[in-house]
Structure formats: C-alpha cells, structure tokens
DORO-832931 format. One record per residue (C-alpha): residue number from 1; residue in three letters; x, y negated, z negated. Coordinates in steps of 0.001 Angstrom, whole numbers, plus 524288, in hexadecimal, padded with zeros to 5 digits. Layout:
! residues N
@nr = NUM rest = ala px = X py = Y pz = Z
...
! end
This chain:
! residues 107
@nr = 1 rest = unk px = 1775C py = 6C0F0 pz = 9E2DC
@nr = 2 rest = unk px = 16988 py = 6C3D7 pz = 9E77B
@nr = 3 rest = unk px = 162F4 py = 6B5B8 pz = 9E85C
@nr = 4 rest = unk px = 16FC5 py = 6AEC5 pz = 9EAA1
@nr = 5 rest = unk px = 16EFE py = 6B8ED pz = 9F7DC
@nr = 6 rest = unk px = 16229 py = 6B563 pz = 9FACE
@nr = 7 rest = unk px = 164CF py = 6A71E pz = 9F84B
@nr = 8 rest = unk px = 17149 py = 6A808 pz = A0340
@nr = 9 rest = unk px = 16BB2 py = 6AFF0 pz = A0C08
@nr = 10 rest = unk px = 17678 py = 6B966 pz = A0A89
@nr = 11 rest = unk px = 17762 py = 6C4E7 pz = A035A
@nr = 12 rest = unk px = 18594 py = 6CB77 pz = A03AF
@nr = 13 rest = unk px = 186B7 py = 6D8ED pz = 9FFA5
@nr = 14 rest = unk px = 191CB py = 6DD3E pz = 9F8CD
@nr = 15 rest = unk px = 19406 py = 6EA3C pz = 9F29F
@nr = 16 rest = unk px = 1988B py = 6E799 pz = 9E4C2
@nr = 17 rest = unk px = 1A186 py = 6F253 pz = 9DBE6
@nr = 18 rest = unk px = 19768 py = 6FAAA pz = 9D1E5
@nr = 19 rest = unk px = 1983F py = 6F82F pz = 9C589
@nr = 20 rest = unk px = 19EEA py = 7012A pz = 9BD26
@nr = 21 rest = unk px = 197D1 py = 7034B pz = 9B300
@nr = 22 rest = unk px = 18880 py = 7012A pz = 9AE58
@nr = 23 rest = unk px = 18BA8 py = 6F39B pz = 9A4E4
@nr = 24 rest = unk px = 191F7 py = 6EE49 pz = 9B24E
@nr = 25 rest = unk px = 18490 py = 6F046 pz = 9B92C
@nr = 26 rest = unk px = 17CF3 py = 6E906 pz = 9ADDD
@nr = 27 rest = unk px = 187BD py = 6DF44 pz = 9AD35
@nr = 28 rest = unk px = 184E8 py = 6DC75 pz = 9BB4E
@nr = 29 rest = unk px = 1764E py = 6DCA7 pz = 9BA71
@nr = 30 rest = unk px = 175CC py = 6D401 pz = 9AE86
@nr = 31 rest = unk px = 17E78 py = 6CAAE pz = 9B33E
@nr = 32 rest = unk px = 17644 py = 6C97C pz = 9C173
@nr = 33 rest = unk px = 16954 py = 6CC51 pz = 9BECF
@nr = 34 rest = unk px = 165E6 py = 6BEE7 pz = 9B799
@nr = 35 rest = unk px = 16C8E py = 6B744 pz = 9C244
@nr = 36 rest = unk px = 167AD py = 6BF7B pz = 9CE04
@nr = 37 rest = unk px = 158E4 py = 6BD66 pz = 9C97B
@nr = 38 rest = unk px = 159C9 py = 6B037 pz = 9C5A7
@nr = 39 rest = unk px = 15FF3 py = 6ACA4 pz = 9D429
@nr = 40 rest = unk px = 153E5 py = 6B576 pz = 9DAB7
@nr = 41 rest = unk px = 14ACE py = 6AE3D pz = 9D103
@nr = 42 rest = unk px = 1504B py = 6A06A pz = 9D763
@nr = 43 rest = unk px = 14D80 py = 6A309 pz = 9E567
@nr = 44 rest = unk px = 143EF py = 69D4A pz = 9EE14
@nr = 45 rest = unk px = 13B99 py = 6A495 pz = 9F892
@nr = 46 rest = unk px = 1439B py = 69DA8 pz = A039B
@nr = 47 rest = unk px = 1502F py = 6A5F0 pz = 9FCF6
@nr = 48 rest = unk px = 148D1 py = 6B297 pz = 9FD12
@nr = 49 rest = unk px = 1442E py = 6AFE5 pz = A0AEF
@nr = 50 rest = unk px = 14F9C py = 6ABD0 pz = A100C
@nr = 51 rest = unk px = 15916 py = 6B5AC pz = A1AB3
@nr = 52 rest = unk px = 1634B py = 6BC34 pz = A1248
@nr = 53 rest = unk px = 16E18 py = 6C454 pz = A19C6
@nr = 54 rest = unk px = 17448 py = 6D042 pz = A1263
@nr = 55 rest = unk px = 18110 py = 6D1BC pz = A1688
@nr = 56 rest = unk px = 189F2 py = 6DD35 pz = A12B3
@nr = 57 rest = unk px = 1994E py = 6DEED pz = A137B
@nr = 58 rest = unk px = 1973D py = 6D173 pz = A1C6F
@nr = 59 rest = unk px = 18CED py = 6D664 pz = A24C4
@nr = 60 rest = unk px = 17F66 py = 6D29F pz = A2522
@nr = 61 rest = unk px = 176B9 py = 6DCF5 pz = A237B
@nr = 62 rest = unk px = 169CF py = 6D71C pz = A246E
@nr = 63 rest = unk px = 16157 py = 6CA90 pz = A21F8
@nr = 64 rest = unk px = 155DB py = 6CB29 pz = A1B8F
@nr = 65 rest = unk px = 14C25 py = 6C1ED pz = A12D3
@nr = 66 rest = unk px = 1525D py = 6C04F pz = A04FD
@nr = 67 rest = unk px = 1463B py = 6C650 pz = A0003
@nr = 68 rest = unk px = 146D1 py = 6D2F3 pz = A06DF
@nr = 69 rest = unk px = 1540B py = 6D4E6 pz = A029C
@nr = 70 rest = unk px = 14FE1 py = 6D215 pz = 9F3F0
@nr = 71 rest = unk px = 14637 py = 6DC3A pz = 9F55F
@nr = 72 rest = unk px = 14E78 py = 6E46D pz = 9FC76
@nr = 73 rest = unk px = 1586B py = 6E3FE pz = 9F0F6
@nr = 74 rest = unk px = 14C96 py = 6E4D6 pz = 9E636
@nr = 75 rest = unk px = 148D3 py = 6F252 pz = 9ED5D
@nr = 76 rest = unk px = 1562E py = 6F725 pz = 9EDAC
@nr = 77 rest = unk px = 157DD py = 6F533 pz = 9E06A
@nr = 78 rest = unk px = 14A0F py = 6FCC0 pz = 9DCFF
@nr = 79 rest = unk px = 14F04 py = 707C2 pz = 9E614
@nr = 80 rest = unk px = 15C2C py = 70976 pz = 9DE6B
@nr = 81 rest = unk px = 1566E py = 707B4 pz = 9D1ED
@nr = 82 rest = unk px = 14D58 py = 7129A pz = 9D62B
@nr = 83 rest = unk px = 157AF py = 71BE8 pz = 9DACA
@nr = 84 rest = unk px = 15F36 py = 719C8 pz = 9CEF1
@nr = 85 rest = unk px = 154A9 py = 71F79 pz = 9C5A9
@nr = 86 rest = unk px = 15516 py = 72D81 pz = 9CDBC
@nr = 87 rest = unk px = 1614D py = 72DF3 pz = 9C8B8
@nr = 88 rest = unk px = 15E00 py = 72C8E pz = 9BB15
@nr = 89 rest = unk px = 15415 py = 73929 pz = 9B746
@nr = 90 rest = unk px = 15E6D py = 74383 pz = 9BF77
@nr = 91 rest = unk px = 16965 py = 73D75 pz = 9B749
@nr = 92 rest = unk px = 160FC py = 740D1 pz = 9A922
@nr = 93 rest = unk px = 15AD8 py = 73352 pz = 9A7AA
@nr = 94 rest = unk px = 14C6A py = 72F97 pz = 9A798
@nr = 95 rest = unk px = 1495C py = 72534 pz = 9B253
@nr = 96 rest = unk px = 143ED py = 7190C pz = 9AD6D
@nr = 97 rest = unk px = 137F8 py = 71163 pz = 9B03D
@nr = 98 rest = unk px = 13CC3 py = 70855 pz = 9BABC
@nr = 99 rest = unk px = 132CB py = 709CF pz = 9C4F1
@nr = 100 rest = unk px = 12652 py = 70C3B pz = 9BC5B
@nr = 101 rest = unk px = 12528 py = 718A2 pz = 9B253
@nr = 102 rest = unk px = 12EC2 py = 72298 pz = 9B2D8
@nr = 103 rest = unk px = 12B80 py = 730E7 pz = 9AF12
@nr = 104 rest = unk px = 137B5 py = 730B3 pz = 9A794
@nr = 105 rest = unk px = 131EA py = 727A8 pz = 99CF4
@nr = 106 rest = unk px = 12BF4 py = 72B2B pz = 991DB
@nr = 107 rest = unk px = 11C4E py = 7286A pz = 99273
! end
C-alpha cells in the first residue's frame, strides 16, 4: 500500500492478475480506497521526504523522494484516466465531464 511504501522506504512492485469482471474492480476499490487515504492522511512530511527505492521483480529500479513518486503515480493515473475517455465517443458513448465541460453534455 501507498503510505505504508512511503513509510518503509520500499515500494515493491508486483504485477497482480486483472480482475475479471467490473464488480471485482469496485470490490477492490471500495475495499482500499478508505484505508489507502486514511494511511496518506496519517503521514508526516519527514515520510513524504524520506528516500524510497522502487524495486521490481527484486531489482531496484530507482530511488527517489516519496513525494515525487506520489505525484508521479497521481499523474499516471490522470494520464490513463484521460486515455480511457478516447475510447468512449468511437465506441457510441458520450465522454463525460471529468476534466472540465465536455461537448458531449447537454448545455
């Protein structure tokens, strides 16, 4: 988990199976998200400040500040999201107001 990570100094990658099906996802997030933000919430500067190494399959990839890696993970989660809603209008959805307005909403 994210501030347990930053509270080690470790955090150790591991690719996880997908979940099969869209409840699993939610089950996932619900069950995390409450925990995950409450541990964040907790931590002092000197956690967020402190060296972190991101290790992979046992090797360390790179050390950086805590804090750069939070925002690191913060922007790859805003890229994703964003890449996710192309998908949506070439499918036959509308894409939703996640950034600001959307032209697919109604006025």
């Amino acid at each position: 988990m994210a501030g347990r990570s930053l509270e080690s100094g470790k955090i150790d990658w591991s690719d996880i199976p997908t979940p099969a099906t869209r409840q699993e996802i939610l089950g996932i997030y619900d069950s995390q998200h409450d925990e995950v933000t409450s541990c964040l919430m907790q931590l002092n500067s000197k956690s967020w400040a402190k060296e972190v190494a991101f290790i992979m399959q046992g090797h360390e990839l790179r050390r950086a500040e805590g804090c750069e890696f939070a925002w690191e993970f913060l922007f790859d989660q805003v890229h994703h999201r964003g890449q996710l809603s192309t998908y949506l209008r070439p499918m036959g959805s509308t894409v939703p107001s996640i950034y600001g307005p959307s032209a697919d909403e109604p006025f």
